[in-house]
BALOBA-1460 file (C-alpha; in Angstrom, 3 decimals):
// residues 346
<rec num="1" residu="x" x="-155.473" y="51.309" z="123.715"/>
<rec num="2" residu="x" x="-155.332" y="54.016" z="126.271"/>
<rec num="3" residu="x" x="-152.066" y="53.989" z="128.727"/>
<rec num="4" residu="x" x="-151.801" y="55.953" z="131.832"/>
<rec num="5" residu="x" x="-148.715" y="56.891" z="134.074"/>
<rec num="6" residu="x" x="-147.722" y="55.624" z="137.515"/>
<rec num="7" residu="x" x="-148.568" y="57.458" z="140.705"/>
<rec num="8" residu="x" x="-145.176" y="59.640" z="139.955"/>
<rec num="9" residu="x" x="-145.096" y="59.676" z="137.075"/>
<rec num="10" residu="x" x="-141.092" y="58.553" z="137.324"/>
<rec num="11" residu="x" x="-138.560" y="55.838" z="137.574"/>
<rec num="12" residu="x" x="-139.189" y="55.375" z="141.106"/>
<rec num="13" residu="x" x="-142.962" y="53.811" z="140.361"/>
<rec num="14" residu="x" x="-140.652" y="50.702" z="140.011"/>
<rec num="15" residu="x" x="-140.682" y="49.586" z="143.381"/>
<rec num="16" residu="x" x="-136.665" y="48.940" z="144.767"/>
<rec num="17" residu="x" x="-135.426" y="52.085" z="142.513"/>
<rec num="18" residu="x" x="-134.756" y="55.202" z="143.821"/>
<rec num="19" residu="x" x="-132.786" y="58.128" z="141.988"/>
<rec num="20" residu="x" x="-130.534" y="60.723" z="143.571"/>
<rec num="21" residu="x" x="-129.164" y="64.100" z="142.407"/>
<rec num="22" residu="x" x="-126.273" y="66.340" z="143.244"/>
<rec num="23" residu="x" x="-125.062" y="69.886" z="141.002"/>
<rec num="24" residu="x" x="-122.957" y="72.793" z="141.403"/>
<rec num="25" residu="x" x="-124.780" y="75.721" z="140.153"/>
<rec num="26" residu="x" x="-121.705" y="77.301" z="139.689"/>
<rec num="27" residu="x" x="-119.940" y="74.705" z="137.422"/>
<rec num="28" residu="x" x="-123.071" y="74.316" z="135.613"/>
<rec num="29" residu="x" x="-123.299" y="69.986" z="136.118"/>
<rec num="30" residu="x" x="-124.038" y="67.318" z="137.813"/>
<rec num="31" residu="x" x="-124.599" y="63.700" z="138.694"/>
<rec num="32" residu="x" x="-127.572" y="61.285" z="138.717"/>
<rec num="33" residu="x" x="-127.941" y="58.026" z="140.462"/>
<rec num="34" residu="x" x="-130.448" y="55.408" z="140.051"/>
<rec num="35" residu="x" x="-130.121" y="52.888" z="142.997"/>
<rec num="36" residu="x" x="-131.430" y="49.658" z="142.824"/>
<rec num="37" residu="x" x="-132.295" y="48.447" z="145.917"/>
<rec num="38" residu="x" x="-133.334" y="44.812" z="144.579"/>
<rec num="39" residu="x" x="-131.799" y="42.274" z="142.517"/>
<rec num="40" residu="x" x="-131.968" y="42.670" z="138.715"/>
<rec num="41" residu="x" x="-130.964" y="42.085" z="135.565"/>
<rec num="42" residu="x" x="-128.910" y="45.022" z="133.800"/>
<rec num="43" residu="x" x="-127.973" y="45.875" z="129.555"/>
<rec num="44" residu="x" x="-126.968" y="48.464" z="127.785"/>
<rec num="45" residu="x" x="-127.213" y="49.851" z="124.013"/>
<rec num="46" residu="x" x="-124.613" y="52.602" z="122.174"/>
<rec num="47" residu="x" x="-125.898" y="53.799" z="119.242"/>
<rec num="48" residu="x" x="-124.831" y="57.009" z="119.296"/>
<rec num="49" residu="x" x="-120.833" y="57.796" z="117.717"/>
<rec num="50" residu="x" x="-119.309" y="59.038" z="120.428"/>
<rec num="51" residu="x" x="-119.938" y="57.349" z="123.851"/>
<rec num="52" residu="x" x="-118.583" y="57.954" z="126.562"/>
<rec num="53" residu="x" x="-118.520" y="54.985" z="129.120"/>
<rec num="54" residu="x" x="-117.453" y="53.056" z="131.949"/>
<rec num="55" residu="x" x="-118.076" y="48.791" z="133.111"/>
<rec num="56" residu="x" x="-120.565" y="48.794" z="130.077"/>
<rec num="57" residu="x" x="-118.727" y="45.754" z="128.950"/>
<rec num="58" residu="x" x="-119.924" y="44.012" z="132.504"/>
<rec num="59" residu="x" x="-123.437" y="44.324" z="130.660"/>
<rec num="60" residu="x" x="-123.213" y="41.774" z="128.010"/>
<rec num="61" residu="x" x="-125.583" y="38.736" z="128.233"/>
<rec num="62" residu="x" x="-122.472" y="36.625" z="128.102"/>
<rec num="63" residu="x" x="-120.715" y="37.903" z="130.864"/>
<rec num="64" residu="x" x="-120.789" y="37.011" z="134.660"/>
<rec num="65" residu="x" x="-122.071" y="40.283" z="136.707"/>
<rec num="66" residu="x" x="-125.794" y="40.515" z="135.704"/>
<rec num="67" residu="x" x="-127.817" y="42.917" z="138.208"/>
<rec num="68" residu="x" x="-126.013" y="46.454" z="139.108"/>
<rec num="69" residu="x" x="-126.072" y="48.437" z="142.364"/>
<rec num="70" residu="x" x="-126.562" y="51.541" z="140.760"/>
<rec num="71" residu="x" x="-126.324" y="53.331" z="137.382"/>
<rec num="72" residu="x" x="-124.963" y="56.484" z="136.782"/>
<rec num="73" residu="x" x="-125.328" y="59.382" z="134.338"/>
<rec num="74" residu="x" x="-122.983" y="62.464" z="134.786"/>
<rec num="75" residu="x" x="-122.420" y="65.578" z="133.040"/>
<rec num="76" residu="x" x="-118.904" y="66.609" z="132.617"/>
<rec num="77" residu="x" x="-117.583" y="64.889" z="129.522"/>
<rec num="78" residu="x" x="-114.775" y="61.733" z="130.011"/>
<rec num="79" residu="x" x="-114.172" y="63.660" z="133.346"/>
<rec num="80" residu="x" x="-117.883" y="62.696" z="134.602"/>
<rec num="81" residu="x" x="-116.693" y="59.441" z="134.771"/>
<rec num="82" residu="x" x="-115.168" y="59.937" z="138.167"/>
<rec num="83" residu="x" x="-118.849" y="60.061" z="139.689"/>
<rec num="84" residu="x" x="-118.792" y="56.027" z="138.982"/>
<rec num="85" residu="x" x="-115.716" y="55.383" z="141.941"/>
<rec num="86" residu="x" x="-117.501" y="58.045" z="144.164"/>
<rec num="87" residu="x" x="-120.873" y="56.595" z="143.952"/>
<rec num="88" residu="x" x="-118.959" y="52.899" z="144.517"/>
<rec num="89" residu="x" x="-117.502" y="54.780" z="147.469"/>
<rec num="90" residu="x" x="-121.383" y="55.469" z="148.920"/>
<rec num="91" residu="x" x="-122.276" y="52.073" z="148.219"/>
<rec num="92" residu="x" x="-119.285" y="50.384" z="149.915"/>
<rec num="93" residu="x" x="-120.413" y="52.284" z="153.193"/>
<rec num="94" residu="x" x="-123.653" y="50.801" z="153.066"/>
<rec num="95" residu="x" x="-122.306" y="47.279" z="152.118"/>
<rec num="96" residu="x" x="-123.591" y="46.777" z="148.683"/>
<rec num="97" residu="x" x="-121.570" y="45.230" z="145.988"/>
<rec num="98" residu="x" x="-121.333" y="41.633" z="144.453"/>
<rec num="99" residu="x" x="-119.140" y="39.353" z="146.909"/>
<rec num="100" residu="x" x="-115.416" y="38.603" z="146.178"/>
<rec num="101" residu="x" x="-113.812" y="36.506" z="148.712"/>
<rec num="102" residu="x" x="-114.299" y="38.905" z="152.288"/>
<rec num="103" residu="x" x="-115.143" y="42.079" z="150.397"/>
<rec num="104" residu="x" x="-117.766" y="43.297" z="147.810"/>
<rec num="105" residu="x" x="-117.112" y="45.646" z="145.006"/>
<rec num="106" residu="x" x="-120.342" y="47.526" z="143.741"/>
<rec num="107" residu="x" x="-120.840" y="47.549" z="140.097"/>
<rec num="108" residu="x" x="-121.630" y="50.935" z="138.915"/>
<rec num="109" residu="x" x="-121.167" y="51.150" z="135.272"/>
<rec num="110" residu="x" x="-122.049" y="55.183" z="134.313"/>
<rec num="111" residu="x" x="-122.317" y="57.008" z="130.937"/>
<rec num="112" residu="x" x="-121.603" y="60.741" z="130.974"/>
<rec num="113" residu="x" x="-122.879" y="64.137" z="128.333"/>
<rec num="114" residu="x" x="-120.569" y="66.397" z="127.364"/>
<rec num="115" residu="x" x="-121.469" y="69.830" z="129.179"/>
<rec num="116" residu="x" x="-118.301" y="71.982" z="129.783"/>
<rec num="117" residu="x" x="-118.961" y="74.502" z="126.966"/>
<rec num="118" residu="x" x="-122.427" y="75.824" z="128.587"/>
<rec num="119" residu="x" x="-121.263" y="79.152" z="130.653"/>
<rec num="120" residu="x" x="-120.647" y="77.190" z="133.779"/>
<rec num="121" residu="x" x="-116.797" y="77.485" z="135.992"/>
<rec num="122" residu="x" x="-115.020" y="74.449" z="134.617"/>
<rec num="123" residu="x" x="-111.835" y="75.413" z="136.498"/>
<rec num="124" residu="x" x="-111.883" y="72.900" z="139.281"/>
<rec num="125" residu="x" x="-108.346" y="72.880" z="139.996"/>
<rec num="126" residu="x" x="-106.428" y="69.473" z="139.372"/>
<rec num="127" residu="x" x="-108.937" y="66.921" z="140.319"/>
<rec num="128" residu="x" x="-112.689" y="66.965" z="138.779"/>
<rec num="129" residu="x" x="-115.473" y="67.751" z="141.788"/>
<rec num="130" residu="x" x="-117.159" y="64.578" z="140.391"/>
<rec num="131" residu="x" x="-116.160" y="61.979" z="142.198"/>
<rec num="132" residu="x" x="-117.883" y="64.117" z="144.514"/>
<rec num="133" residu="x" x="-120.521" y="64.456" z="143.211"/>
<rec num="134" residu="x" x="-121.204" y="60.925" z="142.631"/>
<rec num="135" residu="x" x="-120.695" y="59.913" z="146.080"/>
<rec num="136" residu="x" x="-123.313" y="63.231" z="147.113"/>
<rec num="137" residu="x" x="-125.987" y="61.841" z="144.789"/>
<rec num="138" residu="x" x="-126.025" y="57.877" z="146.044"/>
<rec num="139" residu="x" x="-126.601" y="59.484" z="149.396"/>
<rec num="140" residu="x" x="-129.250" y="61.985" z="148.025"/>
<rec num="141" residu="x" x="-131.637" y="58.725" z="146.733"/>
<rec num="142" residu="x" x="-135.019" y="58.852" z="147.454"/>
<rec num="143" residu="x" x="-138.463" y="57.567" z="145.288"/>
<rec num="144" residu="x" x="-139.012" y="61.452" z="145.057"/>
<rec num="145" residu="x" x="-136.863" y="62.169" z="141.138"/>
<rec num="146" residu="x" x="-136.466" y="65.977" z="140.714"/>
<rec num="147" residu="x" x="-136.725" y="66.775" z="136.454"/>
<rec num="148" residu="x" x="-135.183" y="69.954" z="134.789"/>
<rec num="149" residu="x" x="-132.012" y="71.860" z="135.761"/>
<rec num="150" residu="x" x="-130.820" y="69.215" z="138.046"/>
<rec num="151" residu="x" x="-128.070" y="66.600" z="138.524"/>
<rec num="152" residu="x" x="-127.082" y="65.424" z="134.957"/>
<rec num="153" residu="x" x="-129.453" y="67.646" z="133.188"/>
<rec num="154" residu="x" x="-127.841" y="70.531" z="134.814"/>
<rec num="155" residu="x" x="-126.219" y="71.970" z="132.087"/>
<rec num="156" residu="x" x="-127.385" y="70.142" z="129.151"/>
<rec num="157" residu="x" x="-128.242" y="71.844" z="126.424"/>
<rec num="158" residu="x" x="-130.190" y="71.203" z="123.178"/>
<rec num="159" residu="x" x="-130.827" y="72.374" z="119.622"/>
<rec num="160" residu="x" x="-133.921" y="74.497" z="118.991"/>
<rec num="161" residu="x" x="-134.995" y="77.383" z="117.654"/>
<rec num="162" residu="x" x="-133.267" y="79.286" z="116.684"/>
<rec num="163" residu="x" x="-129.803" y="78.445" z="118.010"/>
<rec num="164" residu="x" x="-130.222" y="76.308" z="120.900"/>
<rec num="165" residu="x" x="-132.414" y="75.625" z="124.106"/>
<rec num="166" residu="x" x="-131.394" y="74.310" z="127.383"/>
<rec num="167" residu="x" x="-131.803" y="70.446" z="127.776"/>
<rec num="168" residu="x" x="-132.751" y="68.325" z="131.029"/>
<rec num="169" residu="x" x="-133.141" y="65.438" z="133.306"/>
<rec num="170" residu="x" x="-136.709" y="64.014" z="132.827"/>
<rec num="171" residu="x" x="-137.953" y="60.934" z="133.916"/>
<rec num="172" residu="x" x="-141.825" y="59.037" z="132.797"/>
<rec num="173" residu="x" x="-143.729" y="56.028" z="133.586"/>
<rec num="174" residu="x" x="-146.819" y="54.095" z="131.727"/>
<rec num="175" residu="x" x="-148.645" y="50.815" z="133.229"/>
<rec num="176" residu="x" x="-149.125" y="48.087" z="130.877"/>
<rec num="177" residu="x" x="-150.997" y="44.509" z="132.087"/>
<rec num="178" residu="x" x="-149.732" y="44.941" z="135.705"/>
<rec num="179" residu="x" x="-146.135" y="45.638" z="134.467"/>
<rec num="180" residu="x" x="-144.942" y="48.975" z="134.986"/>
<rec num="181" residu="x" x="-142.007" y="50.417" z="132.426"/>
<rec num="182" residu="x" x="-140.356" y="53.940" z="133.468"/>
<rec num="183" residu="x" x="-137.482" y="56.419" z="131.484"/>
<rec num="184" residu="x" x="-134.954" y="58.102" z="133.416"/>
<rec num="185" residu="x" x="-132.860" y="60.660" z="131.149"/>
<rec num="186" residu="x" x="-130.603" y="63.243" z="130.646"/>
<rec num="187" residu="x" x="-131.386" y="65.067" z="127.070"/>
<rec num="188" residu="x" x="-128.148" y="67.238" z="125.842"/>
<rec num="189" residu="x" x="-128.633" y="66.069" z="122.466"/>
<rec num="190" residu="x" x="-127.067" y="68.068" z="119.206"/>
<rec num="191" residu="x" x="-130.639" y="67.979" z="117.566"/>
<rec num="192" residu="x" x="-133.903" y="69.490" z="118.446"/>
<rec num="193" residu="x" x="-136.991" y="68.458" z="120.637"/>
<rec num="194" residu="x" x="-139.567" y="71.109" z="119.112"/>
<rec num="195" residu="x" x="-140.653" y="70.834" z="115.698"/>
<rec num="196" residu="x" x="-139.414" y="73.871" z="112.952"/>
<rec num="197" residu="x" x="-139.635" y="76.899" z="115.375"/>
<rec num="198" residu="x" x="-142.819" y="76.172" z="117.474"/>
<rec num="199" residu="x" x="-143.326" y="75.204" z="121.240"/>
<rec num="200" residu="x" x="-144.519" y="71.553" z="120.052"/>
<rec num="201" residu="x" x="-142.597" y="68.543" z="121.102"/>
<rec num="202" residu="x" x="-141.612" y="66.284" z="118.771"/>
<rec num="203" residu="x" x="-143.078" y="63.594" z="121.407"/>
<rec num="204" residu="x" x="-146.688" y="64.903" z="121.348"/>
<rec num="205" residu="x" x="-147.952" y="61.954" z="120.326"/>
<rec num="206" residu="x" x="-147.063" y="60.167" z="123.504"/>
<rec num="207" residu="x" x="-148.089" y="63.005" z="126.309"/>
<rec num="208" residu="x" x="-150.159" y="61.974" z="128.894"/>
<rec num="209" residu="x" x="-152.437" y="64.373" z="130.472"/>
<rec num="210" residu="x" x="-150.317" y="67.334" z="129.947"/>
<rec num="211" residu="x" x="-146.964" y="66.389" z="131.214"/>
<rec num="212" residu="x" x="-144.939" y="69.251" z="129.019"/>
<rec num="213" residu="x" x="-147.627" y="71.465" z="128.349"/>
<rec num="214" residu="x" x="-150.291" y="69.563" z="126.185"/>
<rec num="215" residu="x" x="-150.096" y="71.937" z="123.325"/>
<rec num="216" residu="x" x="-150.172" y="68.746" z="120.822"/>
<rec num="217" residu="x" x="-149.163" y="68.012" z="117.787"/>
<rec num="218" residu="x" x="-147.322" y="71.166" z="115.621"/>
<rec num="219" residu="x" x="-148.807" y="72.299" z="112.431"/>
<rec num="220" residu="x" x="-145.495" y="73.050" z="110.660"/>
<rec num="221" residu="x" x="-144.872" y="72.690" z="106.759"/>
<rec num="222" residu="x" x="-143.042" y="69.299" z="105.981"/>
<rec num="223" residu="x" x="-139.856" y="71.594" z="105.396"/>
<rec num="224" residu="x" x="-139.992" y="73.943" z="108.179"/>
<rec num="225" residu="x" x="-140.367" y="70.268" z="110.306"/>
<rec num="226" residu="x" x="-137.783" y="69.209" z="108.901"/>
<rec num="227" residu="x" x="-135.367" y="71.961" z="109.170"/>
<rec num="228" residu="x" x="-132.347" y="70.689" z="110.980"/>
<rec num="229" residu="x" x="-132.225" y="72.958" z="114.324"/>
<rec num="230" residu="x" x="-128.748" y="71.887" z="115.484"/>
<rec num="231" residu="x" x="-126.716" y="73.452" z="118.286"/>
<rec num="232" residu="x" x="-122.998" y="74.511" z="118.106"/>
<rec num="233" residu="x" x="-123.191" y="74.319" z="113.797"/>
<rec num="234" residu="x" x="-120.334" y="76.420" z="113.541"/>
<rec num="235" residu="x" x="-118.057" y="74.496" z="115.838"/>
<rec num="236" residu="x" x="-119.578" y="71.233" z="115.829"/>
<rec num="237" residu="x" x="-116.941" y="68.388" z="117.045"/>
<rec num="238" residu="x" x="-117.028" y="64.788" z="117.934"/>
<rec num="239" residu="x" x="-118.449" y="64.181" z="121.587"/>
<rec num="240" residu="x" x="-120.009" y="68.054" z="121.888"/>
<rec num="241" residu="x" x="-123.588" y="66.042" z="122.660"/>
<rec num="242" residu="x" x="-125.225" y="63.039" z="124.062"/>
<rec num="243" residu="x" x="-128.733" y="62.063" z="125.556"/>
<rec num="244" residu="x" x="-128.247" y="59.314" z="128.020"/>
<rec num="245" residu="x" x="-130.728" y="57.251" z="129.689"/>
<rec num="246" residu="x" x="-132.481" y="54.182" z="131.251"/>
<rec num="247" residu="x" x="-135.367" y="52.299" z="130.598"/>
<rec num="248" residu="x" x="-136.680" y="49.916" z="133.387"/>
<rec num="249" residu="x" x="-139.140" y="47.751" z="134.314"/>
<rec num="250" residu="x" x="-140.774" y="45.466" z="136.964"/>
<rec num="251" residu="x" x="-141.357" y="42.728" z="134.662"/>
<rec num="252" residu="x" x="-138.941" y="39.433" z="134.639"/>
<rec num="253" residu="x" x="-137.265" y="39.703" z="131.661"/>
<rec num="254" residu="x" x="-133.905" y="37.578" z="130.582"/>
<rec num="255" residu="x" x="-130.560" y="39.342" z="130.073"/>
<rec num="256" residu="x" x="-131.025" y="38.958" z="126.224"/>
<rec num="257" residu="x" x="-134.524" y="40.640" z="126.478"/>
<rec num="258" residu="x" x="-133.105" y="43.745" z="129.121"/>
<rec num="259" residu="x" x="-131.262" y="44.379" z="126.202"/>
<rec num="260" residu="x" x="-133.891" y="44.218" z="123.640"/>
<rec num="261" residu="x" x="-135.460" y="46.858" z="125.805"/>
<rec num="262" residu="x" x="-133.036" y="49.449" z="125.659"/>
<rec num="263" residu="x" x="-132.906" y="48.728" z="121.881"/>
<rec num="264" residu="x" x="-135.964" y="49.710" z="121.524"/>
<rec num="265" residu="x" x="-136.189" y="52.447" z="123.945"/>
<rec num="266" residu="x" x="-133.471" y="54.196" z="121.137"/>
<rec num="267" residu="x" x="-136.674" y="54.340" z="119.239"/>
<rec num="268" residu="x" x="-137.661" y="57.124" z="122.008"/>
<rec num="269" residu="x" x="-134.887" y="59.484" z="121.192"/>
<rec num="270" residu="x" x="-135.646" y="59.304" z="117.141"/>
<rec num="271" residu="x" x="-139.176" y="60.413" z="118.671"/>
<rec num="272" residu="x" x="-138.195" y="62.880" z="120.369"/>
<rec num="273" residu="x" x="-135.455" y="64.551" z="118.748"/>
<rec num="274" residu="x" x="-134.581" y="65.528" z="115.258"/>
<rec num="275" residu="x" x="-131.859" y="64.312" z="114.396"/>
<rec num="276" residu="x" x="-130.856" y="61.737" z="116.815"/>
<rec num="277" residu="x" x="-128.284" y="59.242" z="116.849"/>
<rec num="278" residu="x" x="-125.757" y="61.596" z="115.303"/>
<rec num="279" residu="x" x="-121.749" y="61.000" z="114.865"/>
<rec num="280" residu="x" x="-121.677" y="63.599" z="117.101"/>
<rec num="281" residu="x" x="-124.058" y="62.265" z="119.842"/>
<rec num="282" residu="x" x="-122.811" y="59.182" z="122.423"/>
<rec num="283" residu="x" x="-126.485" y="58.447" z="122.648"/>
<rec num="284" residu="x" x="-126.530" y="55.287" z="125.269"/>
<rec num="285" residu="x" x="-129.424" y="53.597" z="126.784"/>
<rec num="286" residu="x" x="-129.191" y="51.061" z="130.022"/>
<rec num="287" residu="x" x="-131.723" y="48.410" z="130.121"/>
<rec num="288" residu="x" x="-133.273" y="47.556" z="133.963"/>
<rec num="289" residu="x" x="-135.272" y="44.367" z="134.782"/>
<rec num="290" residu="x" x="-136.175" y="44.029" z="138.649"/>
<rec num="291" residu="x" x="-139.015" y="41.363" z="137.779"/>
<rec num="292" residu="x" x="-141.177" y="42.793" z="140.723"/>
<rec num="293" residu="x" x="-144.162" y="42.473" z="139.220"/>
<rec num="294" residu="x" x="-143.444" y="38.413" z="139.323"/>
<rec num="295" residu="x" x="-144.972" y="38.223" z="135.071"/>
<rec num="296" residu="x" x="-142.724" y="37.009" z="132.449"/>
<rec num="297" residu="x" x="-144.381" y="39.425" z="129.586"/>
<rec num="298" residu="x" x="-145.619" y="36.430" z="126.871"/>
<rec num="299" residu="x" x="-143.871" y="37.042" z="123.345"/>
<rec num="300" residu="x" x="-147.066" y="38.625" z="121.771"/>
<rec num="301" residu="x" x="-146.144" y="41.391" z="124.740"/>
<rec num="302" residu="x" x="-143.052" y="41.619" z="123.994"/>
<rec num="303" residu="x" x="-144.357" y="43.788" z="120.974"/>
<rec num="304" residu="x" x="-145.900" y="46.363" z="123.737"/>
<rec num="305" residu="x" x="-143.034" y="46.248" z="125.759"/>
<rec num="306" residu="x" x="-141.041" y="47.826" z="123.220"/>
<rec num="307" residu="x" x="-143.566" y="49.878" z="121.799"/>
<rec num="308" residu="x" x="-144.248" y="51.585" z="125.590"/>
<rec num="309" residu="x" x="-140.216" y="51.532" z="126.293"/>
<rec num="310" residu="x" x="-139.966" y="53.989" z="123.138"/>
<rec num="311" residu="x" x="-142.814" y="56.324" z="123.909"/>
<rec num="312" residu="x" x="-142.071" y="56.537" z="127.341"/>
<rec num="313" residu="x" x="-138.701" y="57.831" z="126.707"/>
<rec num="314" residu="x" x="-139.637" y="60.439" z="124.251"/>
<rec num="315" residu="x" x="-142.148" y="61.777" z="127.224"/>
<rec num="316" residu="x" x="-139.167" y="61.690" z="129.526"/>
<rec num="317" residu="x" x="-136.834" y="63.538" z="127.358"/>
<rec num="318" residu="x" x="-139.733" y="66.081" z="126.498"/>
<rec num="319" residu="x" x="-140.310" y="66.493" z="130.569"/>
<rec num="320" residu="x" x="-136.840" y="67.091" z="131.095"/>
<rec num="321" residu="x" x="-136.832" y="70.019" z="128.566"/>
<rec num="322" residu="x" x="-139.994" y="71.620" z="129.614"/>
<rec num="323" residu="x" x="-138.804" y="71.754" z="133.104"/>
<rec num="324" residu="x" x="-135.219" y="73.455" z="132.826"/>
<rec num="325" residu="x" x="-135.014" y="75.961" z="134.717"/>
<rec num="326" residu="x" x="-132.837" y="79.617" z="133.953"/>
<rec num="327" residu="x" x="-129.885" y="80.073" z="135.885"/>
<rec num="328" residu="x" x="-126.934" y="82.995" z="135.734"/>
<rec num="329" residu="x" x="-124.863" y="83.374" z="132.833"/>
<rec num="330" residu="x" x="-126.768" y="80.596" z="130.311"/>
<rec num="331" residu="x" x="-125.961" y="80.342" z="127.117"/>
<rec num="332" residu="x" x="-129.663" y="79.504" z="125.845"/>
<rec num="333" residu="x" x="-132.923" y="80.064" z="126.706"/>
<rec num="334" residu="x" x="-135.178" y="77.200" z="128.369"/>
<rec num="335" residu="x" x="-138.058" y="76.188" z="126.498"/>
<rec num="336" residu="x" x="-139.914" y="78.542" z="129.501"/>
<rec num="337" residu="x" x="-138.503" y="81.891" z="127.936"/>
<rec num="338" residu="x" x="-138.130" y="80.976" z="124.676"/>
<rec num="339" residu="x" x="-142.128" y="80.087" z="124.363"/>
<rec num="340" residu="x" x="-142.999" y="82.321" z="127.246"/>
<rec num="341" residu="x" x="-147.080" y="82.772" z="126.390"/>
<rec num="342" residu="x" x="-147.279" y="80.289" z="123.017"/>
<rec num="343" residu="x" x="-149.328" y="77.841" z="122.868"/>
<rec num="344" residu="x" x="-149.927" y="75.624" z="119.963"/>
<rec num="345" residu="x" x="-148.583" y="76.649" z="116.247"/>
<rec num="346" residu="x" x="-150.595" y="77.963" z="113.772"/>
């Protein structure tokens, strides 16, 4: 069965979502908002060993807030967290947030990559610029989503030939039985998203059209494939990584099956990256329901619903990379430079 994207090819073909970016080019990160302008039904899946989190516990089928306001995924390590309150801060202006007596708190849970080792000016005084930034990037949503070197795929950076390659914020649709399922994602992961030392994307599979270059499927030897291309080898610690993301969709799905979702979605990163799901990786996917499309998917489309949710995040994450962009004092090369004139291996 053939699958094509939405009209942008993004998040934002989910009508009610719209994502919003803000960066300093001179600290080297930044924040991204989604902003759901419609009621829904939020989850969230950790698989990764080293999260780093806030209000994911909300998330649980069992508990009482269901739909969000917004999602965020920041760069900056535990400190990215701040972009949560400044993002509720944005929201609060505007009125949003789930009604408690005479005032309304939005619910903004976040998950954030660890990015302060990438050549960037981490000396931001005593308080973090991300609260900041958090409150700049709610403002900043629109159905237009930037990919590359921007808000939390700023500085990320992945493994690669033959030491590392810069990492990014992608973001991929696919249409499916008048249900439309789009990735949003910030790829910083400690494993690689080419195969051995070619241009080819581990997601090649899954491209449609040619949304990172088209160059198919690598011709490597099963061990240079499976080489493991890691970044930061010689001082690899806990929480030096991440890939962070959300899966969404327009169909009406229960709490228990949001999360299902994002389960499956994981499958996207083990597609796109090798290795994924590391100790050393706080991989995390939100799940998004907004159940605009009015169709409960039947259970034998359940089974296509997962399926898509995976391969659409692998062509996100592979976006993301292909579109980083160079910047002063990097510490490695976008996929751009590094396979400046290749095309598929030989």
């Amino acid at each position: 069965m053939m699958f094509d994207h939405g009209p942008h090819n993004s998040i934002a073909d989910i009508k009610g979502l719209r994502v919003g970016h803000a960066q300093d080019a001179e600290l080297k990160s930044g924040t991204t908002a989604l902003v759901c302008d419609v009621d829904n039904v939020a989850s969230v899946h950790v698989v990764g060993g080293a999260p780093g989190t806030r209000d994911t516990d909300l998330l649980a089928p069992e508990n009482t807030v269901i739909g969000v306001d917004a999602l965020i995924l920041s760069g900056g390590s535990a400190f990215g967290l701040d972009a949560c309150g400044g993002a509720q801060s944005a929201l609060r202006e505007m009125g949003r947030g789930f009604a408690v007596a005479d005032q309304r708190v939005p619910i903004v849970p976040g998950a954030i990559l660890f990015d302060l080792v990438n050549g960037g000016d981490k000396d931001w005084g005593t308080h973090s610029p991300y609260r900041d930034l958090g409150y700049q990037a709610v403002k900043n949503a629109s159905d237009r989503v930037d990919i590359g070197s921007v808000g939390a795929g700023t500085g990320a950076l992945v493994g690669g030939p033959e030491a590392g390659l810069k990492g990014g914020l992608g973001t991929a649709s696919v249409k499916f039985e008048g249900i439309t399922i789009a990735a949003l994602v910030a790829a910083n992961a400690l494993g690689s998203p080419t195969v051995g030392t070619s241009p080819n994307f581990w997601a090649a599979p899954f491209e449609i059209g040619n949304e990172f270059g088209g160059l198919g499927m690598a011709r490597e030897s099963s061990a240079e494939a499976s080489a493991l291309r890691i970044k930061f080898r010689e001082t690899q610690s806990q929480g030096a990584n991440t890939t962070i993301g959300i899966i969404a969709t327009d169909a009406q799905l229960t709490p228990g099956e949001t999360k299902r979702l994002a389960v499956a979605a994981h499958d996207g990163f083990a597609r796109a990256l090798w290795p994924a799901h590391t100790p050393f990786d706080g991989d995390l996917i939100f799940g998004l329901s907004t159940g605009g499309s009015a169709i409960a998917p039947p259970a034998e489309n359940q089974i296509e619903l997962s399926a898509l949710s995976s391969s659409t995040m692998a062509r996100a994450i592979a976006r993301g990379i292909h579109a980083a962009t160079a910047s002063p004092n990097d510490i490695f090369p976008t996929w751009q430079d590094r396979f400046n004139g290749m095309t598929a291996s030989t």
